[in-house]
RODO-2510 file (C-alpha; in nm, 4 decimals, decimal comma):
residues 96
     n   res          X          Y          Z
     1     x    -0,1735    -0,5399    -2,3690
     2     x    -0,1320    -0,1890    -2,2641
     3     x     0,0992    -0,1003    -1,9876
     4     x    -0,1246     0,1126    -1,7160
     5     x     0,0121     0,3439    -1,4633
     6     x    -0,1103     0,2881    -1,1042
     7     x    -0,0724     0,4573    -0,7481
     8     x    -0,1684     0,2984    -0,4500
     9     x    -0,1644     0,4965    -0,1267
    10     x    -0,2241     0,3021     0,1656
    11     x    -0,2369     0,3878     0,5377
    12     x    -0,0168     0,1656     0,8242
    13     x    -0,0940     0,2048     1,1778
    14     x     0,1241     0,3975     1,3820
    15     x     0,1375     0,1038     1,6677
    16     x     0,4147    -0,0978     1,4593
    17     x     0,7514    -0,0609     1,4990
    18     x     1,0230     0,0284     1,2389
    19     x     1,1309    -0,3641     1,1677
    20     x     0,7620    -0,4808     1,1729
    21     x     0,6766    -0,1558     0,9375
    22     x     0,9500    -0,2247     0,6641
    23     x     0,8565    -0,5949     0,6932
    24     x     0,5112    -0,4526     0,5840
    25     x     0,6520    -0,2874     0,3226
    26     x     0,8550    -0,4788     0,1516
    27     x     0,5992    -0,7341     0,1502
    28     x     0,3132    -0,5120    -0,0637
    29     x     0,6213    -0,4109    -0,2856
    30     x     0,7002    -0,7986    -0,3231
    31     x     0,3077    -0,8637    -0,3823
    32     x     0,3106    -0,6415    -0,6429
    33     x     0,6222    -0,7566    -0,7879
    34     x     0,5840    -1,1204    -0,7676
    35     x     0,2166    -1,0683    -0,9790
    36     x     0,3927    -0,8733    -1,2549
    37     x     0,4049    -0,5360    -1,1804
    38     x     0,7165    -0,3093    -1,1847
    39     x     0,7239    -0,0848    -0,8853
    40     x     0,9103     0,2400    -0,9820
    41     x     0,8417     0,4073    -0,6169
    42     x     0,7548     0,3133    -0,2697
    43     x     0,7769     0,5795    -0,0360
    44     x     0,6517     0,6523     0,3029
    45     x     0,4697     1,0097     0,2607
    46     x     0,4205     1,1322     0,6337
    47     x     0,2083     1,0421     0,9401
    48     x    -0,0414     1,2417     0,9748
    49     x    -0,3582     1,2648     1,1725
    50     x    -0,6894     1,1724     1,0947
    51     x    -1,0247     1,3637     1,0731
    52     x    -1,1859     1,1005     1,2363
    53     x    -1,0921     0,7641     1,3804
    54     x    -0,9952     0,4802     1,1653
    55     x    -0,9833     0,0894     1,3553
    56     x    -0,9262     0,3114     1,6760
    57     x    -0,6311     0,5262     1,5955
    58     x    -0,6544     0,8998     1,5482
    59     x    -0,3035     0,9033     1,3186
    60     x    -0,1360     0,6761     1,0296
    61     x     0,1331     0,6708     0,8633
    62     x     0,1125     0,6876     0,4723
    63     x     0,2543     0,5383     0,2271
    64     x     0,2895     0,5486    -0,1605
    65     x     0,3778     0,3362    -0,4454
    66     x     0,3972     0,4170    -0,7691
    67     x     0,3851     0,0889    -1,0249
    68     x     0,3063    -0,0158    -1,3909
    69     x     0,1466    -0,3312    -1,5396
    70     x    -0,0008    -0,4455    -1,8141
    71     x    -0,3054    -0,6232    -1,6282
    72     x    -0,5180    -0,6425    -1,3007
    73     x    -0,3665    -0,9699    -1,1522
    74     x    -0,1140    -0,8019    -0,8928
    75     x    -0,3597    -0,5043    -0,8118
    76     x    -0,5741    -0,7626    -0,7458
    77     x    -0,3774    -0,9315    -0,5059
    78     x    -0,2624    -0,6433    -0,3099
    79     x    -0,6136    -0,5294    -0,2312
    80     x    -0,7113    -0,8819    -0,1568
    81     x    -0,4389    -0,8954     0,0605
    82     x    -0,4164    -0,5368     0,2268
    83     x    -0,8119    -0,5907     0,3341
    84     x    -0,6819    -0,8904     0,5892
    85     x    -0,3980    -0,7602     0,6448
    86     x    -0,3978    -0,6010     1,0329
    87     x    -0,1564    -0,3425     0,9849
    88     x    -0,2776    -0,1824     0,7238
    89     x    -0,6180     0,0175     0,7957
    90     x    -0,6980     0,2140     0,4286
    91     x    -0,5697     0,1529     0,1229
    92     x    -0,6482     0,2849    -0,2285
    93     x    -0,5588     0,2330    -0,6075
    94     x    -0,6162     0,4605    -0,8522
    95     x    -0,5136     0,4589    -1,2375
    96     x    -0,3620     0,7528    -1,3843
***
């Protein structure tokens, strides 16, 4: 199969704290990871406030990843995962 290029920006809510947000992280990196992608960035972008209000906060932080694979299993699994996951209010994948 043909190896895609993904990014997946998703949003974390500003009321966790640095341990509990890098716990966060490293967890959708490891999601990815563990379902056979290759993550070649993860990055927080900036916080930044929101035109309207998302699950009651007016600000997020955002975060980016940048990841390959060669099916949908482990983008699969991170948006299965990131829609029950609390600290996490938007996220999005897009192919490029």
């Amino acid at each position: 199969m043909e190896q895609k290029n993904y990014e997946i920006t998703y949003i974390i809510a500003p009321n966790l704290d640095d341990a509990a947000k890098t716990a966060l992280v490293e967890r959708f990196d490891g999601i990815l990871k563990d379902n056979g992608a290759e993550v070649i960035d993860s990055k927080d972008w900036s916080k930044r406030r929101f035109a309207y209000e998302i699950g009651g906060f007016n600000e997020g932080i955002y975060h980016v990843i940048n990841a390959t694979a060669t099916d949908d299993k482990a983008l699969n699994e991170f948006d299965r995962i990131s829609k029950i996951t609390d600290g996490i209010l938007r996220h999005m994948i897009v192919v490029r």
